[in-house]
C-alpha positions as CSV (number, residue, x, y, z in Angstrom):
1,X,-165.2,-53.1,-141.4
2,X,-164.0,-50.4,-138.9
3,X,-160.2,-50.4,-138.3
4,X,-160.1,-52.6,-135.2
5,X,-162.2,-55.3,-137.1
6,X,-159.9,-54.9,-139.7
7,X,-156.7,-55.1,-137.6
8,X,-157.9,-58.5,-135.5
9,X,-159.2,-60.3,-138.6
10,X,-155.5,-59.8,-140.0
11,X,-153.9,-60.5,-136.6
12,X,-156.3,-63.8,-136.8
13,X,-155.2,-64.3,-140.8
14,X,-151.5,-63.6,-140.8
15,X,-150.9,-64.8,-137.3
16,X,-147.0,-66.5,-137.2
17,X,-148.2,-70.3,-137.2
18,X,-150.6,-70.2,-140.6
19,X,-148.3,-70.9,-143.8
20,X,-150.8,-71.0,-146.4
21,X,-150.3,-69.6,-150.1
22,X,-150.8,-66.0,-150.3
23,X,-150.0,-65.4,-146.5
24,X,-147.1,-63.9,-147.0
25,X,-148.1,-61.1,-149.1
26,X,-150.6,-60.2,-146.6
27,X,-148.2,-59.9,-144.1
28,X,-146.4,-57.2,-145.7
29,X,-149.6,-55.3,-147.1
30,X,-150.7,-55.3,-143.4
31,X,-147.6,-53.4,-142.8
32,X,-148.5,-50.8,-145.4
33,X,-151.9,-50.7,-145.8
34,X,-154.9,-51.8,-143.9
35,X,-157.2,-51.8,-146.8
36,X,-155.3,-53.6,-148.9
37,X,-154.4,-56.4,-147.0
38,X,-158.2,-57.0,-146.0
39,X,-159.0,-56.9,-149.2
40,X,-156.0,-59.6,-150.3
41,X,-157.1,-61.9,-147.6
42,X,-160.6,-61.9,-148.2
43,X,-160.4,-62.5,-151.5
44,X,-157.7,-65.2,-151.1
45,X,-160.6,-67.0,-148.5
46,X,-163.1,-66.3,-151.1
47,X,-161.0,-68.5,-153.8
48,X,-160.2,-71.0,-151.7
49,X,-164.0,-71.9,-151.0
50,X,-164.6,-71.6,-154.6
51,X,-161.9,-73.6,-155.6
52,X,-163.0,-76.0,-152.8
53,X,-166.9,-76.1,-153.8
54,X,-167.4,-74.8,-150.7
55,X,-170.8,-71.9,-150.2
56,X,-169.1,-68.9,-149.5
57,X,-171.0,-67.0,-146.4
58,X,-173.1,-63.8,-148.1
59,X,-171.5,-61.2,-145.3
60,X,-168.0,-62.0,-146.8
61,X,-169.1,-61.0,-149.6
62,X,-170.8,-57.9,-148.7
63,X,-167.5,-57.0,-147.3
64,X,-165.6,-57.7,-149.9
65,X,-167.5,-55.6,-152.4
66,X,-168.2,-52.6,-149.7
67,X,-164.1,-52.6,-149.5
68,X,-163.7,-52.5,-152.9
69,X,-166.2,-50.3,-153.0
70,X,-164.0,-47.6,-150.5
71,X,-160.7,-48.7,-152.5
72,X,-162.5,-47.7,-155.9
73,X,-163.1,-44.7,-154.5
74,X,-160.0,-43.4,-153.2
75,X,-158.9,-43.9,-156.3
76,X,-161.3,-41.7,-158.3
């Protein structure tokens, strides 16, 4: 994800009117740190399809590992 896909898939995910478990601390990773809140909130939607029996679309996935790929790294 580049930055502005990042920034309007959190503006979409932590937008004032969603109250959902978990929202909240997205809202104040998103003021810290980009990366960290993506990551949050896609693997909040991930759980929530799982815990749902719900399929789970593969590019969310793919994201989801490429970012933790990036945050593995920075770490290292």
């Amino acid at each position: 994800m580049t930055i502005l896909e990042q920034v309007v898939f959190l503006a979409d995910y932590i937008e004032p009117n969603r109250t959902f478990p978990g929202v909240e601390e997205v809202r104040e990773l998103a003021k810290k740190d980009l990366n960290a809140a993506t990551i949050t909130a896609i693997r909040n939607t991930i759980q929530f399809l799982l815990n749902k029996n719900q399929l789970v679309y593969p590019q969310t996935i793919a994201t989801y590992n490429d970012l933790q790929r990036k945050l593995t790294q920075e770490v290292l």
